[in-house]
Structure formats: structure tokens, C-alpha cells
N, CA, C and O atoms as a DFTB+ gen file, in Angstrom:
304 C
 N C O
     1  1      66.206     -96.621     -10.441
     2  2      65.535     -96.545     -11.729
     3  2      65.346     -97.965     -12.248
     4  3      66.302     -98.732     -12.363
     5  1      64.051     -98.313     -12.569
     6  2      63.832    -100.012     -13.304
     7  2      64.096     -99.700     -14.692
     8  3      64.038     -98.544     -15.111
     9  1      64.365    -100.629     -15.371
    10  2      64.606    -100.841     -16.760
    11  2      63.542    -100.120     -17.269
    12  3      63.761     -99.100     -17.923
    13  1      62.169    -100.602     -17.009
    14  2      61.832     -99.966     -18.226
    15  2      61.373     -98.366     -18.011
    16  3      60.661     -97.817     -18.852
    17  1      61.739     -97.821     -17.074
    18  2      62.062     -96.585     -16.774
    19  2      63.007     -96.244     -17.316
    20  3      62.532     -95.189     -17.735
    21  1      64.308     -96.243     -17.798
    22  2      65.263     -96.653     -18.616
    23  2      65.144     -96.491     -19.659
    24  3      65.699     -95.628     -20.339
    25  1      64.220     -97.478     -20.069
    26  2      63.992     -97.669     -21.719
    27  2      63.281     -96.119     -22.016
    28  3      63.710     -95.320     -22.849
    29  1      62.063     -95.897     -21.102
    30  2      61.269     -95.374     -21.593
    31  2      62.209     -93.544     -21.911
    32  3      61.873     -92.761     -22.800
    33  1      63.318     -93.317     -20.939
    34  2      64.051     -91.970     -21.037
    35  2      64.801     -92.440     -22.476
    36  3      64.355     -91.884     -23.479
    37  1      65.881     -93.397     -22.672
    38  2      66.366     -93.662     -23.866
    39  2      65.435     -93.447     -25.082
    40  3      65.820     -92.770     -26.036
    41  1      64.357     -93.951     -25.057
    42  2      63.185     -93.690     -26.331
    43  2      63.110     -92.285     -26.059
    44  3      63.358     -91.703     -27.115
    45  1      62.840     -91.309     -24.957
    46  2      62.794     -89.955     -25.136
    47  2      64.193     -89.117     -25.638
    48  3      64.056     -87.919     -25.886
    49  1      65.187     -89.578     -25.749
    50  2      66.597     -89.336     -25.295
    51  2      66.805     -89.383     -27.296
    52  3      67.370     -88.569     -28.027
    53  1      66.280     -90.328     -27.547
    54  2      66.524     -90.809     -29.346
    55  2      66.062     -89.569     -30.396
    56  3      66.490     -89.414     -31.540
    57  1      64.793     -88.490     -29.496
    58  2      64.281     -87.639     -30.254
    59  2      65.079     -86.174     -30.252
    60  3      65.058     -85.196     -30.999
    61  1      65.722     -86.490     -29.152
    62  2      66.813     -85.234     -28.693
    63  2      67.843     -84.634     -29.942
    64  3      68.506     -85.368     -30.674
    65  1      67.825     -83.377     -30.001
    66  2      69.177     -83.033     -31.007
    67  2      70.192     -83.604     -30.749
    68  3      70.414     -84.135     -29.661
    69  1      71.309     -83.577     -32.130
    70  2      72.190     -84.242     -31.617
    71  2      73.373     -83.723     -30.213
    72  3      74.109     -84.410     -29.505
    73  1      73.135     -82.304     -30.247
    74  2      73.925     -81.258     -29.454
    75  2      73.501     -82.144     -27.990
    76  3      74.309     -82.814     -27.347
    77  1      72.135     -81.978     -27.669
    78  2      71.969     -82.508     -26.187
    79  2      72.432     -84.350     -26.340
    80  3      73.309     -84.631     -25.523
    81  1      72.154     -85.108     -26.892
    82  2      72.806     -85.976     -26.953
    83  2      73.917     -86.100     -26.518
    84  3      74.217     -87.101     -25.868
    85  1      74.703     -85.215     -26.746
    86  2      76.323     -85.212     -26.558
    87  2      76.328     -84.764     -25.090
    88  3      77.241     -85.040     -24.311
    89  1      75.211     -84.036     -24.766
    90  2      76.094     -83.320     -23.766
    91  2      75.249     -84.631     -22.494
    92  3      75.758     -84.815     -21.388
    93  1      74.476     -85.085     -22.765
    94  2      74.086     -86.325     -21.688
    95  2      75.115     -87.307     -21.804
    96  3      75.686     -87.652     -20.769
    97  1      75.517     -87.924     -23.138
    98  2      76.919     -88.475     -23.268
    99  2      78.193     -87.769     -22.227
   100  3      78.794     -88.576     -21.518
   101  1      78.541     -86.500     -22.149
   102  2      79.392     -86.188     -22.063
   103  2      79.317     -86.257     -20.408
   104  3      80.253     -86.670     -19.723
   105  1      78.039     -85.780     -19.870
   106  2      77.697     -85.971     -18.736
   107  2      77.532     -87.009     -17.769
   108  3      77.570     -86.780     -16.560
   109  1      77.277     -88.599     -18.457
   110  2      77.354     -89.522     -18.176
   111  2      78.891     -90.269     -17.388
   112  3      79.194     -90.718     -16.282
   113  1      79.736     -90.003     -19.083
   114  2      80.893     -89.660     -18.946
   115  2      81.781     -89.631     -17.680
   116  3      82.635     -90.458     -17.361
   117  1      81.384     -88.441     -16.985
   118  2      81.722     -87.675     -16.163
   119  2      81.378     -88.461     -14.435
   120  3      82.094     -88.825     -13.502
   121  1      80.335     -88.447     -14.627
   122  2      79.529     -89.057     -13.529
   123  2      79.750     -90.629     -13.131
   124  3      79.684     -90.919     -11.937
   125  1      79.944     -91.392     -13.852
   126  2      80.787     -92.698     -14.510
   127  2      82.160     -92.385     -13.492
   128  3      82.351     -92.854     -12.370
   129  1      82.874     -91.619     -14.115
   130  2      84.414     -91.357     -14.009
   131  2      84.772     -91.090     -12.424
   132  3      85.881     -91.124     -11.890
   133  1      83.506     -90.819     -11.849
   134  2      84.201     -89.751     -10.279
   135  2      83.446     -91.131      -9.601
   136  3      83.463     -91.089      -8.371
   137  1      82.698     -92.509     -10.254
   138  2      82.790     -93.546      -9.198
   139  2      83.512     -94.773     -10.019
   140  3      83.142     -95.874      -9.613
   141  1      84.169     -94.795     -10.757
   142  2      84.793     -96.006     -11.626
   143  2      85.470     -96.015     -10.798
   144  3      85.282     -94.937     -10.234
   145  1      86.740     -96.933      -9.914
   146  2      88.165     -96.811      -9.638
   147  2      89.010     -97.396     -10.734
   148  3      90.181     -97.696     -10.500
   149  1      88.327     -97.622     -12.242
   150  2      89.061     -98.307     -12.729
   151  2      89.752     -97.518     -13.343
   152  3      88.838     -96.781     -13.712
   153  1      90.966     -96.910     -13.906
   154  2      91.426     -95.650     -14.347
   155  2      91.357     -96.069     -16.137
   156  3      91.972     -97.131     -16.234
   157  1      90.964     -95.734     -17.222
   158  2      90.920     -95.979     -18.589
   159  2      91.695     -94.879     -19.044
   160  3      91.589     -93.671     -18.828
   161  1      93.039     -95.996     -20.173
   162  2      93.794     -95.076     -20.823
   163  2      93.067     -94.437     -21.770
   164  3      91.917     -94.874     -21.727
   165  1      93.247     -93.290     -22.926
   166  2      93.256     -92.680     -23.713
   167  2      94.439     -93.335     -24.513
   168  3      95.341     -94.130     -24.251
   169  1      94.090     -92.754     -25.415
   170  2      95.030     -93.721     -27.111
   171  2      96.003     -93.004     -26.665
   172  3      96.989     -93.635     -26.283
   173  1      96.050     -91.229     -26.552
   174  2      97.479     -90.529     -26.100
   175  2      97.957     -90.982     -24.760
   176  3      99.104     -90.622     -24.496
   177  1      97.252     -91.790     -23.725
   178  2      97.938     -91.940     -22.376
   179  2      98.848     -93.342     -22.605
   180  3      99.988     -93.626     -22.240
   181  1      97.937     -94.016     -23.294
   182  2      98.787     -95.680     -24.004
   183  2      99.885     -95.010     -24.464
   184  3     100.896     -95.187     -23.784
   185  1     100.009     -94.186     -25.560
   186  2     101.531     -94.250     -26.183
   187  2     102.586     -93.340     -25.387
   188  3     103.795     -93.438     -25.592
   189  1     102.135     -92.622     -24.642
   190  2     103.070     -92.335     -23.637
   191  2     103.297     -93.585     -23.062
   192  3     104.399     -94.124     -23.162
   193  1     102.445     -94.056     -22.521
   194  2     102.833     -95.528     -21.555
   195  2     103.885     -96.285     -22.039
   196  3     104.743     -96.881     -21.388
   197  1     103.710     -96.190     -23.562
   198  2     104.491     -97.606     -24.214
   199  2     105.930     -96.648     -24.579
   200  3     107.027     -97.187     -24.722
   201  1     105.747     -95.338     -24.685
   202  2     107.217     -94.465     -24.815
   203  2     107.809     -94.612     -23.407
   204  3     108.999     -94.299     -23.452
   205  1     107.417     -94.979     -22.154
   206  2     107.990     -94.437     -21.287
   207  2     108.714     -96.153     -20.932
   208  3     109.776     -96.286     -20.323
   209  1     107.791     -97.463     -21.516
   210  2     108.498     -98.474     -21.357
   211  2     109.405     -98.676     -21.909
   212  3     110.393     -99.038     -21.270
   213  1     109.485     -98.523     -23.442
   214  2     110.304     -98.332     -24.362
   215  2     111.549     -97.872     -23.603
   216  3     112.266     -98.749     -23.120
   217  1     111.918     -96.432     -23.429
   218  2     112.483     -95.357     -22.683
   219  2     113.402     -96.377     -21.728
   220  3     114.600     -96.513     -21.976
   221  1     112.931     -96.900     -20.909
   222  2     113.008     -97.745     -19.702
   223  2     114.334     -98.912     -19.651
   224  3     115.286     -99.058     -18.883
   225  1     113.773     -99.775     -21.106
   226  2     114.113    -100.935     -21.417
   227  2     115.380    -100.709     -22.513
   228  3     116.371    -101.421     -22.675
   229  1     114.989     -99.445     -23.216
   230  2     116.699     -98.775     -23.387
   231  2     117.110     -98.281     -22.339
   232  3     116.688     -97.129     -22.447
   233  1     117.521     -98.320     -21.602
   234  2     118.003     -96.929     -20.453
   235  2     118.383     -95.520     -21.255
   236  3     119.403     -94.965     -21.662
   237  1     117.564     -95.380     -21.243
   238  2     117.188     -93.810     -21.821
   239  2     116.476     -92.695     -20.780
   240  3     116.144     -91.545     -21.071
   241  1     116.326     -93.444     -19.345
   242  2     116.158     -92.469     -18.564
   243  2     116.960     -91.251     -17.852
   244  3     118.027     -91.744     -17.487
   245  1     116.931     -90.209     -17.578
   246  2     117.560     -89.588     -16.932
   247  2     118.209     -89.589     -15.381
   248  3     117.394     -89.378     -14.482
   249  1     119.518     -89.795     -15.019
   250  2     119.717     -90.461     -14.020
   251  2     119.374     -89.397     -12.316
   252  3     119.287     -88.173     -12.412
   253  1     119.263     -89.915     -11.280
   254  2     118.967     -89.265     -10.523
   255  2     119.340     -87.900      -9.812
   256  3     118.629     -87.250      -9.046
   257  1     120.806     -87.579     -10.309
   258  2     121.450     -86.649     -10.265
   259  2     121.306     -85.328     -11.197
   260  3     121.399     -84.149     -10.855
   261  1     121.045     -85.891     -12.501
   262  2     120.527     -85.185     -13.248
   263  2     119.156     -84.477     -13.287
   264  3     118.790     -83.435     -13.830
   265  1     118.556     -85.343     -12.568
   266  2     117.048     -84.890     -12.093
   267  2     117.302     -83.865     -10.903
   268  3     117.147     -82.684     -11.214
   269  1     117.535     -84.035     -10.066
   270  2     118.056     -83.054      -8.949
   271  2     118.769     -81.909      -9.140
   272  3     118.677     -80.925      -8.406
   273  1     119.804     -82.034     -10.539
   274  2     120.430     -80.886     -10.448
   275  2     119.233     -79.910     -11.517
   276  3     119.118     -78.705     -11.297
   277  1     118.558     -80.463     -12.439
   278  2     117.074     -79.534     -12.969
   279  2     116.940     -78.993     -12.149
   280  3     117.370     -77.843     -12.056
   281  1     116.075     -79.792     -10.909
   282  2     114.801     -79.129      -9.848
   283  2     115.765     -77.803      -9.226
   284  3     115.387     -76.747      -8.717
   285  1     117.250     -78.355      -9.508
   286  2     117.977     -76.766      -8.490
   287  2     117.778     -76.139      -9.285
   288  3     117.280     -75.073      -8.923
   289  1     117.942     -76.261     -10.480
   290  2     118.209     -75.450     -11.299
   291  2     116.734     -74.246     -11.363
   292  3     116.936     -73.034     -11.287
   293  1     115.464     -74.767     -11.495
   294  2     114.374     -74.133     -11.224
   295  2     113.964     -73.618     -10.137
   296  3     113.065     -72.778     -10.136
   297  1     114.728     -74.157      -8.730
   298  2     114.168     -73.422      -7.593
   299  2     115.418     -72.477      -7.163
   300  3     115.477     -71.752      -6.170
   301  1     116.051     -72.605      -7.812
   302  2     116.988     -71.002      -7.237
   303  2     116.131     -69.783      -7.867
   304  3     116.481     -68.619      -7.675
């Protein structure tokens, strides 16, 4: 696609409701995502991130034994 092939769908794209708007947004989105390799947090994936460093740097993790005796605990 050349630019001003481009331009010329965006100028058609401007007259669109806002509903289809979204959903070419949303579609873009999408299509973007399955060739990016770059992985982009979400505001909720950051503050997990920063809870789980946090977590970390207290030792506030759960130790490995404790983890193991869960998983028995669920697969009996």
C-alpha cells in the first residue's frame, strides 16, 4: 500500500461511525500484536510486575516446598 493510498482510506475511515472506527482500531490492534515480538505491558501487567519485584526484594515469596506441597495438595 503507498501512502497516499493510505491517506486516501484514512480520509474515508474519518467519515466512518464511531462504532466501526473502533472496531478497525481494535482490529489493527490485533493484527499488529500476532507480528510485534515486542510484548507491551498493560497498566494492570506493570503493577503486577512491580508487586512481584517488590514481593521479591522483601522475601515474601513462597518457598519451594511450600509450592510443591499446594500442587500435592491439588493433584490428589
Amino acid at each position: 500500500m503507498t501512502k497516499p493510498e493510505l491517506e486516501l482510506l484514512l480520509d474515508r475511515v474519518s467519515g466512518w461511525p464511531a462504532a466501526a472506527q473502533q472496531d478497525l482500531l481494535d482490529s489493527i490492534a490485533e493484527i499488529e500484536s500476532r507480528h510485534d515480538l515486542v510484548y507491551r505491558l498493560s497498566d494492570g501487567d506493570r503493577i503486577a510486575v512491580e508487586r512481584g519485584l517488590a514481593d521479591l526484594q522483601e522475601n515474601r515469596l513462597a518457598s519451594d516446598e511450600t509450592v510443591a506441597a499446594l500442587f500435592n495438595r491439588f493433584r490428589a
